[in-house]
NUROPA-807929 format. One record per residue (C-alpha): residue number from 1; x, y, z. Coordinates in steps of 0.1 Angstrom, whole numbers. Example, Ala and Ser with C-alpha at 12.3 -4.5 7.8 and 13.67 -1.06 7.14 Angstrom:
BEGIN
<1; <123; -45; 78>>
<2; <137; -11; 71>>
END
This chain:
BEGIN
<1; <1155; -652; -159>>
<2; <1157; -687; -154>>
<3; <1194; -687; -173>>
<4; <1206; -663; -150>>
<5; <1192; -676; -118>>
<6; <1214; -714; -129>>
<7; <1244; -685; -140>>
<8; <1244; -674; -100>>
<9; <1238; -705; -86>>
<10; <1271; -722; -104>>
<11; <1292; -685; -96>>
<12; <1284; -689; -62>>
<13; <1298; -727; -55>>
<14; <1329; -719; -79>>
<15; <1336; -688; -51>>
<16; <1329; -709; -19>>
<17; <1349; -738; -32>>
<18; <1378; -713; -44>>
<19; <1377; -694; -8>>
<20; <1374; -730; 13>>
<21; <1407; -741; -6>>
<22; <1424; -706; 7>>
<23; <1415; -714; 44>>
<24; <1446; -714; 65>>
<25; <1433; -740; 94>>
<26; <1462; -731; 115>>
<27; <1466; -693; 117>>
<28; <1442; -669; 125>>
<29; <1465; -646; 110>>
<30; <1442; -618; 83>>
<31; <1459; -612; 51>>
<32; <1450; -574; 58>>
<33; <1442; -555; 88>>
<34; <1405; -551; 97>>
<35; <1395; -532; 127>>
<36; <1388; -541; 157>>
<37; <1352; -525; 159>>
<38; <1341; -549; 132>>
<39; <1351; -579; 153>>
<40; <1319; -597; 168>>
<41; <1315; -601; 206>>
<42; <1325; -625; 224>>
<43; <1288; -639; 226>>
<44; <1279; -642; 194>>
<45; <1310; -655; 180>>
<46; <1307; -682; 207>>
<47; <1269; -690; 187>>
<48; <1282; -685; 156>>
<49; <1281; -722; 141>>
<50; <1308; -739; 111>>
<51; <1306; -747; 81>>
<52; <1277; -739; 61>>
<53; <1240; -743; 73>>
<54; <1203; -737; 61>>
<55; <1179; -712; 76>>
<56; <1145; -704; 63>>
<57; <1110; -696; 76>>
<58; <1072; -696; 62>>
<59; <1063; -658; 47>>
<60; <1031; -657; 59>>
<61; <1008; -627; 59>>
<62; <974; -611; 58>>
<63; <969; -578; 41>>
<64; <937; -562; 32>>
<65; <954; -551; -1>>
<66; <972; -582; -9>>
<67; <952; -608; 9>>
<68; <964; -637; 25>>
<69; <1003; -642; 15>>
<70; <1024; -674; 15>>
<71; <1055; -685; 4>>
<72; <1087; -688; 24>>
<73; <1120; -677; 24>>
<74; <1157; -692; 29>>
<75; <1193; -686; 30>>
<76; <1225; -714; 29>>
<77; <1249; -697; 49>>
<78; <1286; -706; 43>>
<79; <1307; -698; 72>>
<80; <1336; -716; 69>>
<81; <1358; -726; 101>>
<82; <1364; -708; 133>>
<83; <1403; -712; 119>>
<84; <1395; -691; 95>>
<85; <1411; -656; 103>>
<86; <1375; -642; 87>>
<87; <1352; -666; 112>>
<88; <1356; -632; 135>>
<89; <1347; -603; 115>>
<90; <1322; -612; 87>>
<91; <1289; -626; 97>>
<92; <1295; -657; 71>>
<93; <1314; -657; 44>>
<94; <1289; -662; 19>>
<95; <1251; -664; 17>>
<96; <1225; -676; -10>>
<97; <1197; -664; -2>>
<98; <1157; -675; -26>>
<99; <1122; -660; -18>>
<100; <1095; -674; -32>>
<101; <1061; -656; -24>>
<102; <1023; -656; -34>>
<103; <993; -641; -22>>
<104; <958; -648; -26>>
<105; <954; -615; -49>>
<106; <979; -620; -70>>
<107; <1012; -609; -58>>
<108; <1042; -629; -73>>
<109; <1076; -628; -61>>
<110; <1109; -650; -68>>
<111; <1142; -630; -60>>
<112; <1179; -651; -55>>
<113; <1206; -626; -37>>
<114; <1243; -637; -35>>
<115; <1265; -621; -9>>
<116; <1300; -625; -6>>
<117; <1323; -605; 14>>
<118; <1359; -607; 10>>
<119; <1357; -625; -22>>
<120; <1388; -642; -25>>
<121; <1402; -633; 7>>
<122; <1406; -597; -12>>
<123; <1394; -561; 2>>
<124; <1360; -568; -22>>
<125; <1328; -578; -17>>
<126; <1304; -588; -43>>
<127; <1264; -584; -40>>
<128; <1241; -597; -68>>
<129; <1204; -595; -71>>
<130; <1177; -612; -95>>
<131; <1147; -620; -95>>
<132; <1106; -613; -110>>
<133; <1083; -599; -90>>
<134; <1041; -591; -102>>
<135; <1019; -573; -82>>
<136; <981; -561; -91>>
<137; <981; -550; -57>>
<138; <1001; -517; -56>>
<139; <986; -482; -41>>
<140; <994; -446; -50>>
<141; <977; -415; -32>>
<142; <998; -389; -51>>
<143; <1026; -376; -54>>
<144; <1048; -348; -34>>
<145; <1033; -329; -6>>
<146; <994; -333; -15>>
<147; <1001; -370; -5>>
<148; <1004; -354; 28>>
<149; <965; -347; 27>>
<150; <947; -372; 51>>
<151; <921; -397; 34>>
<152; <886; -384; 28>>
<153; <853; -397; 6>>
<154; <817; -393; 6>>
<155; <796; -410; 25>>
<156; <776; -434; -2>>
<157; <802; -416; -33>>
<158; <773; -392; -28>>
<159; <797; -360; -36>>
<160; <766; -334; -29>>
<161; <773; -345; 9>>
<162; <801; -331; 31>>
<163; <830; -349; 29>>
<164; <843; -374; 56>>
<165; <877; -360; 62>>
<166; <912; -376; 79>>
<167; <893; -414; 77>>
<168; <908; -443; 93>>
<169; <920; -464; 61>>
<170; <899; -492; 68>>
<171; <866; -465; 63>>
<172; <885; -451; 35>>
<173; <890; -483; 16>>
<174; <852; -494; 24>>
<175; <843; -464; 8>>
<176; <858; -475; -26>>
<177; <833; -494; -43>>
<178; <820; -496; -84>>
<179; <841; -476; -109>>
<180; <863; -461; -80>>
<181; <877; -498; -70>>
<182; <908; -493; -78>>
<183; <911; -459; -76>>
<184; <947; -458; -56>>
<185; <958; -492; -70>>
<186; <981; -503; -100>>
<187; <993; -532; -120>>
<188; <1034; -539; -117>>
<189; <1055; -564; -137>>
<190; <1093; -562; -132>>
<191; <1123; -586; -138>>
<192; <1155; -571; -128>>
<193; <1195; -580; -121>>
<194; <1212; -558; -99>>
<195; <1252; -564; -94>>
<196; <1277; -545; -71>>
<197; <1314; -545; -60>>
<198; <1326; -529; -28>>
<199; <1364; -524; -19>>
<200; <1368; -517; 18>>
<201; <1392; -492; 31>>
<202; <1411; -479; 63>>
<203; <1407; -514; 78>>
<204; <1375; -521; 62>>
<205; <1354; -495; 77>>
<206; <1348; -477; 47>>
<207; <1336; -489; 17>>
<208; <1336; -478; -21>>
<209; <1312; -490; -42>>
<210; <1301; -494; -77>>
<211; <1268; -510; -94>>
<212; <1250; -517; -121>>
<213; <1211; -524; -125>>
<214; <1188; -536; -155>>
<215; <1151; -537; -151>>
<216; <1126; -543; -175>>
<217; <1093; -528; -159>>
<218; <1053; -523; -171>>
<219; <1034; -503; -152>>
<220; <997; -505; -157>>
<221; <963; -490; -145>>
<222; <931; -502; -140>>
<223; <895; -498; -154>>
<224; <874; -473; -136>>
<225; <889; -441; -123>>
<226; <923; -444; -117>>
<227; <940; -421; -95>>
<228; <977; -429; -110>>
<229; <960; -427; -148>>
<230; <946; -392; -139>>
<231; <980; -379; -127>>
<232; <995; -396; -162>>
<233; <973; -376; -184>>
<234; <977; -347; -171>>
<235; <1015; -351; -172>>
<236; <1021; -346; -134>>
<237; <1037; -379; -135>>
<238; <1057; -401; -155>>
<239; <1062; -440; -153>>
<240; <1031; -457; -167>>
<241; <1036; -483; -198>>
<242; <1062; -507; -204>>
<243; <1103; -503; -211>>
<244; <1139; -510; -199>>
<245; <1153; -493; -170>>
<246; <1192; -492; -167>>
<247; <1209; -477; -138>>
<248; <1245; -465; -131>>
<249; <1253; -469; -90>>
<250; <1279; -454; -69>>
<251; <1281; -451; -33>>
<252; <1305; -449; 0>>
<253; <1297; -465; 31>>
<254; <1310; -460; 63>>
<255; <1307; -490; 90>>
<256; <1319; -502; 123>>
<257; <1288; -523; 133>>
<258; <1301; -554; 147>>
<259; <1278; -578; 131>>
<260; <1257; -566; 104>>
<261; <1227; -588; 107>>
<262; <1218; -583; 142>>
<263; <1243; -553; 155>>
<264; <1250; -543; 191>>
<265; <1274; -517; 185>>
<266; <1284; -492; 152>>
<267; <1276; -467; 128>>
<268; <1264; -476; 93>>
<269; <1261; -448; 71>>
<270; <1263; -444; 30>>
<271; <1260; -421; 5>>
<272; <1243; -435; -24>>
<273; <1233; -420; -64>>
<274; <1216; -439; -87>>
<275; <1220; -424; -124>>
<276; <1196; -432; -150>>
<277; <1199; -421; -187>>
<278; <1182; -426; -222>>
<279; <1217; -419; -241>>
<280; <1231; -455; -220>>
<281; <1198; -472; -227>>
<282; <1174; -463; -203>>
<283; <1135; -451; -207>>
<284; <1139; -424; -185>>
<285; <1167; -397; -174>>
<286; <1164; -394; -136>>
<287; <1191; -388; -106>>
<288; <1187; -403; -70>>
<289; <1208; -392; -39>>
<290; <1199; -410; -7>>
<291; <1219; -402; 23>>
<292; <1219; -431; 53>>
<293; <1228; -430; 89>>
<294; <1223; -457; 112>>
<295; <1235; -457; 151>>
<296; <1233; -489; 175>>
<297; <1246; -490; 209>>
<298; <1247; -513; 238>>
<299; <1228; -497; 267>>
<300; <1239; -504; 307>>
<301; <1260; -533; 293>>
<302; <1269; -545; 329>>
<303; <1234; -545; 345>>
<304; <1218; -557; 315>>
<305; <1229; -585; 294>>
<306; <1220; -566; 259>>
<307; <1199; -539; 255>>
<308; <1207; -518; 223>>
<309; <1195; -486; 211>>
<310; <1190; -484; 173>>
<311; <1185; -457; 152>>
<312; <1181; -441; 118>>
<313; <1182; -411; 98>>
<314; <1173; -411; 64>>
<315; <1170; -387; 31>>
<316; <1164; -389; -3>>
<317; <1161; -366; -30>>
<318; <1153; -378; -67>>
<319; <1163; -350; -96>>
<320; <1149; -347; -131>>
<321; <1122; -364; -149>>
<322; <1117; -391; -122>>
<323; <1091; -415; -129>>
<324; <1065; -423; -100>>
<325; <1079; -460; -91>>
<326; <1115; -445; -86>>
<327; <1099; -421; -59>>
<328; <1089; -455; -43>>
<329; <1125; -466; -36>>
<330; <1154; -459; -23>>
<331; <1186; -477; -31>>
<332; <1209; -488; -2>>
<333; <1240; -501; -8>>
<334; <1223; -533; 13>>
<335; <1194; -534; -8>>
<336; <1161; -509; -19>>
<337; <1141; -496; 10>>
<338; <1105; -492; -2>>
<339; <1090; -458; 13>>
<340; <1075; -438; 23>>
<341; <1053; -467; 49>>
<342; <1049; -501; 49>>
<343; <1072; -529; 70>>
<344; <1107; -505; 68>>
<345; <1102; -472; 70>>
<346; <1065; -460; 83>>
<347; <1051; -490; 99>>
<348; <1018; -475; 110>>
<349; <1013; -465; 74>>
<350; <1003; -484; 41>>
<351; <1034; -490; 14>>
<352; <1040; -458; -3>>
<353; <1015; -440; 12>>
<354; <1031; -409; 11>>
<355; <1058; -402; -20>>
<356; <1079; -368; -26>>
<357; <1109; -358; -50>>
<358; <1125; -351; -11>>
<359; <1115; -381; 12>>
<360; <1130; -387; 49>>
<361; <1123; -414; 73>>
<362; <1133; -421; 106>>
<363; <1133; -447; 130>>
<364; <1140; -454; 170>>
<365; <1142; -487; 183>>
<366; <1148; -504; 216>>
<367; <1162; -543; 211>>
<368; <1164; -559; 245>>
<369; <1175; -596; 244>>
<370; <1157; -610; 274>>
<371; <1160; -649; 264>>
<372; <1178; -676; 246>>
<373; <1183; -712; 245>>
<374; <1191; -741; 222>>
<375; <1167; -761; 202>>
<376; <1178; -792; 181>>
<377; <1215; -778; 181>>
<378; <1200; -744; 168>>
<379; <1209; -712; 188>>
<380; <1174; -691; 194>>
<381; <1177; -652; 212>>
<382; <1144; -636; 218>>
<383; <1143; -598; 216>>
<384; <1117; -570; 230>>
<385; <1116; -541; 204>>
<386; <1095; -513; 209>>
<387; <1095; -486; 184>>
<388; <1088; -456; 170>>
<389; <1087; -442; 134>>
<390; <1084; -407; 122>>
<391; <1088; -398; 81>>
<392; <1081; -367; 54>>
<393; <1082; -358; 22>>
<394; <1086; -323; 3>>
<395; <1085; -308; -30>>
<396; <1119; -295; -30>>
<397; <1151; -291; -11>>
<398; <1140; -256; 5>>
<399; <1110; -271; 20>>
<400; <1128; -296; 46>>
<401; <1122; -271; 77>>
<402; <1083; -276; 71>>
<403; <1082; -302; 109>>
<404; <1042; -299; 98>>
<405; <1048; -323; 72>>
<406; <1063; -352; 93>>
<407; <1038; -381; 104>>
<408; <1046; -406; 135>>
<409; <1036; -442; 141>>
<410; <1044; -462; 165>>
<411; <1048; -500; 179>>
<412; <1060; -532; 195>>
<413; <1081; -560; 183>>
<414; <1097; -592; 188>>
<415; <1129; -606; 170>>
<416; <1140; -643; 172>>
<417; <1177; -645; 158>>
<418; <1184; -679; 146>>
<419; <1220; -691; 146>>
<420; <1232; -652; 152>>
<421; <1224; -645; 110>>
<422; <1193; -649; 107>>
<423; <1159; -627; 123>>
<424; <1129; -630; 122>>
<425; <1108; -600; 128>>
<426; <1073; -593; 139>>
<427; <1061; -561; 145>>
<428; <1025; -543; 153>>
<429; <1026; -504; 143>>
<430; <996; -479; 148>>
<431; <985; -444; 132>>
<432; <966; -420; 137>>
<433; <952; -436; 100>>
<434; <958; -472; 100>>
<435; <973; -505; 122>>
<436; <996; -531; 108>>
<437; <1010; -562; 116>>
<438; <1046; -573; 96>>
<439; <1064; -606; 96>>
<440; <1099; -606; 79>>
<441; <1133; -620; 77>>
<442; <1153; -591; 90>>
<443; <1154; -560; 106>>
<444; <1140; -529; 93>>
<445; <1174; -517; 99>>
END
């Protein structure tokens, strides 16, 4: 992976050099028409800094399944100047992006992400992905609508006893002791390279785009009883063992946000399939349709400097002989959403604590700006976010009407955007099962 890492790192300078040299620095004139909802406001383009810049920030966590994490991640911006006829409608015009990431248990992540939109001052944009990531740490509690079912165990693993039923996860996981360990736990080892090309139509607003994605995976169990292993062997899963993955994309996006890092205003919403098949290559033959809708407006924009309403609506449905990891992700055209819980999708809820070949997650948030200032020439906005989360899963299509199968969380947040691009986000979600505090570089969406 190494080879390929050095390969991106040499593509990317090659395309900012090329793009810098086709700067006009006395027209703002675009060689194409892009419209005027993409354009960012007034504000931010007046905090939006030149040239190119470095942002990063410590990944620091504590997670009862992954222990204490640490690490960090950062991202060179490359924004070229405010002459550029671009400087107004693209939050940079490229970004190189590295996460490096440990945890006390284990978990092993390095991932390098190259974005570049308008490449070449042309209608494409070009998105690549690679990285390794290792994780002992991973959970499964089933798979379709029985993941629905609350936690329960025995009080001592004495079975003869009534059952505690609809535990907190915290009991639940205390309860997990000797041969049953790592019961909902398993072992992951991936290395993957994901590229992409998008050409923008009708002004840039919508987008066509096409992908490609190889993945070498190992999935593996544990001693002791195995939750994951039992569902294996008795063939109501695939997924376990080790092989290539290779997956066909295709998607169209439709945007108007006005900055896509931190939006005020806009739709984005994509339709996305992911085609896997052993005749190209690939261990499994598997579909995956995910449909996408987020809305973000500006609230009472003359009483209040900038409150936004954000929200999402999500669906994904995954066809044929899926294996259980695939259930576990959703591809959006702007990267994999892990579901169903965890820091994106169900915050009150452990990663992938529900899974189901029809999965849908939604999201309501409230981002009020209520400071900012300047610190060593770098541009700080402090957010309010409270939020709340609500997400299902079903065995099939003809099940969606079944409301009993939702389950809500719920939360507060802060954001910190740094220099407009980059946000950091920290949230605190409760359940009716579990509390969780996240720290990341982004928003959930």
């Amino acid at each position: 992976m190494i080879k390929s890492y050095q390969f991106i790192i040499v593509i990317v300078f090659a395309l900012l050099n090329n793009m810098m040299s086709q700067n006009v620095s006395d027209t703002l004139k675009l060689p194409f028409a892009i419209a005027k909802e993409k354009r960012l406001s007034d504000e931010d383009l007046a905090n939006k800094k030149e040239g190119a810049y470095v942002t990063g920030a410590p990944d620091i966590s504590s997670d009862p399944v992954n222990g204490f994490g640490y690490g960090g991640e950062g991202t060179i911006f490359f924004n070229g100047k405010k002459s550029d006829p671009f400087f107004a409608y693209t939050p940079y015009r490229a970004s190189l992006g590295i996460i490096l990431f440990n945890t006390t248990r284990s978990q092993r992540e390095l991932m390098l992400t190259l974005d570049v939109p308008y490449i070449f001052n042309t209608k494409w944009r070009l998105r690549v992905e690679g990285g390794y990531e290792a994780n002992p740490n991973l959970l499964y509690f089933g798979q379709d609508e029985n993941s629905l079912k609350g936690l329960q165990y025995y009080s001592n693993n004495d079975s003869s006893q009534t059952p505690i039923k609809n535990a907190t996860y915290n009991d639940y996981e205390k309860s997990l002791k000797g041969g049953n360990e790592f019961y909902n736990t398993y072992f992951k080892k991936e290395a993957v390279l994901n590229v992409s090309g998008e050409r923008s139509f009708l002004d840039g607003k919508f987008r066509m785009l096409v992908g490609y994605e190889v993945a070498y995976v190992d999935f593996s169990s544990f001693a002791g009883k195995s939750l994951v292993q039992q569902d294996y062997d008795a063939k109501k899963i695939t997924g376990l063992g080790k092989g290539i993955v290779t997956i066909e994309q295709l998607g169209l996006i439709w945007d108007t946000r006005d900055l896509e890092t931190d939006p005020s205003n806009g739709v984005f919403a994509e339709l996305t399939n992911e085609l896997s098949l052993k005749a190209l290559g690939s261990k499994y033959d598997f579909n995956k349709t995910f449909f996408h809708f987020n809305y973000y407006k500006k609230l009472f924009p003359r009483r209040l400097k900038k409150l936004v309403f954000a929200g999402r609506v999500a669906f994904g449905y995954s066809a044929l002989d899926c294996p259980f990891f695939e259930y576990q992700d959703q591809w959006s055209s702007e990267g994999s959403i892990e579901g169903l819980g965890g820091a994106n999708t169900l915050r009150g809820f452990k990663q992938s604590r529900f899974l189901g070949r029809v999965m849908s997650f939604n999201n309501a948030e409230l981002r009020y700006r209520f400071a900012q200032c300047h610190i060593l020439k770098q541009h700080f906005a402090f957010s309010a976010v409270p939020f709340v989360d609500a997400g299902a899963v079903w065995d099939k299509l003809s099940r969606i009407g079944y409301f009993n199968n939702f389950r809500i969380s719920e939360g507060l947040g802060l954001r910190i955007a740094w220099n407009v691009n980059t946000i950091l986000r920290f949230d605190y979600a409760i359940s009716k099962e579990d509390n969780q505090f996240f720290f990341n570089l982004s928003h959930a969406f």
